[in-house]
Wavefront OBJ file of the C-alpha trace (Angstrom):
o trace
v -41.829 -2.636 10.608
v -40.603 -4.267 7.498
v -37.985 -7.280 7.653
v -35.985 -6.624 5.354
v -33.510 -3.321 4.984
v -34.805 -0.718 2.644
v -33.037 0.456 -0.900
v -31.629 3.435 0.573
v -29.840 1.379 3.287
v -28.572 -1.233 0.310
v -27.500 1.589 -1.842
v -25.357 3.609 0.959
v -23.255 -0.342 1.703
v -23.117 -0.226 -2.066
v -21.434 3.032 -2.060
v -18.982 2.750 1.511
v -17.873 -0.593 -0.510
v -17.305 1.201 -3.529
v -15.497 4.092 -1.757
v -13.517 1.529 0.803
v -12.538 -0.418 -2.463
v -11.214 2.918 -4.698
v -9.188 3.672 -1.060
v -7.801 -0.008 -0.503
v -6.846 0.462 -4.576
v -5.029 3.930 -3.962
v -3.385 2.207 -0.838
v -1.766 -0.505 -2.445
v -0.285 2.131 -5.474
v 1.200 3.756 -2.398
v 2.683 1.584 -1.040
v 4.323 0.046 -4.235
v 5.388 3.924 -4.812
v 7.250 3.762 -0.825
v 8.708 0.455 -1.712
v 10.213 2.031 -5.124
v 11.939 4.771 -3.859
v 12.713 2.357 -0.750
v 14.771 0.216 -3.331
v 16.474 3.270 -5.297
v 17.514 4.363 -1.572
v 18.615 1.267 -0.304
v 21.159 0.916 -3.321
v 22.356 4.870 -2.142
v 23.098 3.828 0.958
v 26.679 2.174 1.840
v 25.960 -1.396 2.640
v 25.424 -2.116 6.149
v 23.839 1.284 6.825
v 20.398 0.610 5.827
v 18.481 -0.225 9.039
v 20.051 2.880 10.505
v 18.939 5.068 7.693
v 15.530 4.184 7.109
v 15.356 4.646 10.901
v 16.605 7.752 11.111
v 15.078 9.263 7.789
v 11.419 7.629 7.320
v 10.547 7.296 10.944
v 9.994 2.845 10.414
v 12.351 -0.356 11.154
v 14.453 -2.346 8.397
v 11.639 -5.124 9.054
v 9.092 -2.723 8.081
v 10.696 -1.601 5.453
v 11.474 -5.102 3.655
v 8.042 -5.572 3.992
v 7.121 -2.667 1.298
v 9.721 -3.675 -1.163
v 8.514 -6.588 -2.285
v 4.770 -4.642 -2.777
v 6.718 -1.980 -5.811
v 7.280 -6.032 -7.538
v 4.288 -7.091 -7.382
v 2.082 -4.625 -8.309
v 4.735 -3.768 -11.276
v 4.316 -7.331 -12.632
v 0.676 -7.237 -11.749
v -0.091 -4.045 -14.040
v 2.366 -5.875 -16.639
v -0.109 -8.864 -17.196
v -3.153 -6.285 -17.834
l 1 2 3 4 5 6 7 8 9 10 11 12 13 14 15 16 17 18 19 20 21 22 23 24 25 26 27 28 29 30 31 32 33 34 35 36 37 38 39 40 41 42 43 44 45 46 47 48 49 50 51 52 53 54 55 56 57 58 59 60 61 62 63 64 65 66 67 68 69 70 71 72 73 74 75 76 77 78 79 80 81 82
């Protein structure tokens, strides 16, 4: 039995990496899409309705919700530098 892994085991981690990297990648665009449209809805919304309405309509807490805002900002600015 050989001690060290074969090239068929390094090239399949190669290729999970590569394929868990493209999803993490399409993950974070998705998230900076929810936290868009989270910001064009909030300003919709009369003020003090917003926890209410992003419970009622996307199924997820006002906590939750400020946490995906701030992703739309930083991937904008992010994709501004490149």
């Amino acid at each position: 039995m050989s001690s060290e892994p074969s090239a068929t085991l390094a090239k399949e981690i190669n290729e999970a990496l590569a394929e868990s990297n493209r999803l993490a990648e399409s993950a974070v665009i998705e998230a900076a899409r929810a936290g868009s449209l989270m910001i064009k809805a909030k300003k919709q919304v009369p003020h003090g309705s917003w926890g209410q309405w992003i419970q009622q309509h996307c199924h997820m807490t006002d906590r939750n919700a400020r946490r995906y805002m701030p992703v739309s900002y930083t991937h904008l600015r992010a994709h501004e530098t490149n």
